[in-house]
C-alpha positions as CSV (number, residue, x, y, z in Angstrom):
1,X,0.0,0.0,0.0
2,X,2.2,2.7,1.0
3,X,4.6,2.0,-2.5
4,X,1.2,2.6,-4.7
5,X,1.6,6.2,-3.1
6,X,4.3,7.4,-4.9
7,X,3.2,5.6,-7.8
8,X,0.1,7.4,-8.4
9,X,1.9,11.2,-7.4
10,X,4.0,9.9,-10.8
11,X,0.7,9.1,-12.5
12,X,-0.9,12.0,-11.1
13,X,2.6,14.2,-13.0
14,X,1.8,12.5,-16.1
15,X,-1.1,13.6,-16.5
16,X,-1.2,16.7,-15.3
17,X,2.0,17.4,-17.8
18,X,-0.3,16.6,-20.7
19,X,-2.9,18.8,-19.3
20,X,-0.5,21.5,-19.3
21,X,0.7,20.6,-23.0
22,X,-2.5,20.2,-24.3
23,X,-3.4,23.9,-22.9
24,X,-0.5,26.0,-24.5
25,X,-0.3,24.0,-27.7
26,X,-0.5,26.5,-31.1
27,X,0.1,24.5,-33.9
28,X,0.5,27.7,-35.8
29,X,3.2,28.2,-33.1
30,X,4.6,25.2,-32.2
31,X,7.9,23.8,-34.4
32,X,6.8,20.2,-33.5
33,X,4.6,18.3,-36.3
34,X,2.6,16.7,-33.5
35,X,-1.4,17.7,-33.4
36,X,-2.9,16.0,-31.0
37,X,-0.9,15.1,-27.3
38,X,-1.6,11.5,-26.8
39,X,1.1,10.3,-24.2
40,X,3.7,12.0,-21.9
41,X,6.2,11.1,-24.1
42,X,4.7,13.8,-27.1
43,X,3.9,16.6,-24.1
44,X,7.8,16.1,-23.0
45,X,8.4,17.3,-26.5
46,X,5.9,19.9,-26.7
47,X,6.5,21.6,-23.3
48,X,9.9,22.0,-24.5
49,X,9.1,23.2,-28.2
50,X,7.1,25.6,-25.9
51,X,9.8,26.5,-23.3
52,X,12.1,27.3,-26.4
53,X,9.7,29.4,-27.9
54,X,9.1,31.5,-24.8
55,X,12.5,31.6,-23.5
56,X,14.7,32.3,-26.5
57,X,17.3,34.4,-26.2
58,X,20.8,35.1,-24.7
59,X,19.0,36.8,-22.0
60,X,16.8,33.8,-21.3
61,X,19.1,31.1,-21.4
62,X,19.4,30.7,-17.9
63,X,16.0,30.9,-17.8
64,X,15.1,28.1,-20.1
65,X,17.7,25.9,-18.5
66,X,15.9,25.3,-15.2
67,X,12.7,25.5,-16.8
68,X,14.0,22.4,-18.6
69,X,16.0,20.8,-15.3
70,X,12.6,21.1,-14.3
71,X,10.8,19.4,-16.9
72,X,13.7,16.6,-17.0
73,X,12.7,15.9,-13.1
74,X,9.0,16.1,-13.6
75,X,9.3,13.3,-16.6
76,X,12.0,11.4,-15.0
77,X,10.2,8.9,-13.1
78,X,8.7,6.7,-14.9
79,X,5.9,4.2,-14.1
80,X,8.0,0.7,-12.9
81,X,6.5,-1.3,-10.4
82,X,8.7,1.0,-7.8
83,X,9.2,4.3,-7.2
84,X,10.9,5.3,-4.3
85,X,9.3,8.2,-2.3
86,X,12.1,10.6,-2.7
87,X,12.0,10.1,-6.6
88,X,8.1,11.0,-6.4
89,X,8.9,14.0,-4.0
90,X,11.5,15.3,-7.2
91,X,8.5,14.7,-9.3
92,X,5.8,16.2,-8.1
93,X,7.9,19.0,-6.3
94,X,9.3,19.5,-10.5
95,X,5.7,19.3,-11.8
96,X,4.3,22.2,-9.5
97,X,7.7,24.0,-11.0
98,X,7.3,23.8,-14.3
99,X,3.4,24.3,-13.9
100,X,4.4,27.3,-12.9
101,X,6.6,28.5,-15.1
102,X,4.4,27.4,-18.0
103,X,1.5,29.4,-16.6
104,X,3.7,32.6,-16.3
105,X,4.3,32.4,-19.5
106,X,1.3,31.7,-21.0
107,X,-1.2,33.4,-18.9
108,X,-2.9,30.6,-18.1
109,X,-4.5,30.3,-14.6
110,X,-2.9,26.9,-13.1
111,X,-5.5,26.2,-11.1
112,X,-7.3,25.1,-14.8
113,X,-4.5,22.8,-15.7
114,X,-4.0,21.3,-11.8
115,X,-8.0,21.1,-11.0
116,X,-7.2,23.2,-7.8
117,X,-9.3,25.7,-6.7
C-alpha cells in the first residue's frame, strides 16, 4: 500500500504534464509536427518546443535551462512497479515547478490545468 503512493503522485505528473501541453499548444506556433498530445512522451516534446519558444534568447538562457531541469525531473520517473518516495517528492515538487513557469508564461491560470481551486 504505502509503495502505490508514490506511484500514483507519478501518475498523477503524467497527467497533469499533458494537461499543461495540451493547454498551451499553437500548432501555428509550435515547431513540432505533433497535433494532438496522446502520451507523456509527445507533451515532454511539446513543453519543450514551448519552453524554447518563450525563453529564446541570450537573456533567457538561464531561464530556459531550469525550466527544462525542471521538466527533466517532472518526466524522470517513470511508471516501474517501484518508485521510491524521494523520486516521487522530485517529481511532483518538478511538476508544480514547471506548472508554474508554464503558466507565467502563458497566462494561463494553473488552477485550470492542476484542477485546484
Amino acid at each position: 500500500e504505502f509503495q502505490s503512493e508514490p506511484i500514483a503522485a507519478v501518475t498523477l505528473v503524467q497527467g497533469t504534464l499533458i494537461a499543461l501541453a495540451r493547454a498551451v499548444f499553437d500548432p501555428k506556433s509550435n515547431s513540432s509536427p505533433i497535433s494532438v498530445v496522446p502520451d507523456t512522451k509527445n507533451a515532454l516534446r511539446l513543453l519543450d518546443d514551448y519552453l524554447a519558444l518563450k525563453l529564446c534568447g541570450e537573456d533567457q538562457r538561464h531561464k530556459l535551462r531550469v525550466a527544462r531541469t525542471m521538466l527533466d525531473n517532472a518526466a524522470g520517473s517513470k511508471i516501474v512497479t517501484t518508485v521510491s518516495p524521494e523520486d516521487a517528492v522530485v517529481c511532483v515538487e518538478s511538476a508544480l515547478s514547471i506548472v508554474s513557469i508554464v503558466a507565467e508564461l502563458s497566462g494561463i491560470d494553473p488552477r485550470a490545468i492542476t484542477g485546484a481551486t
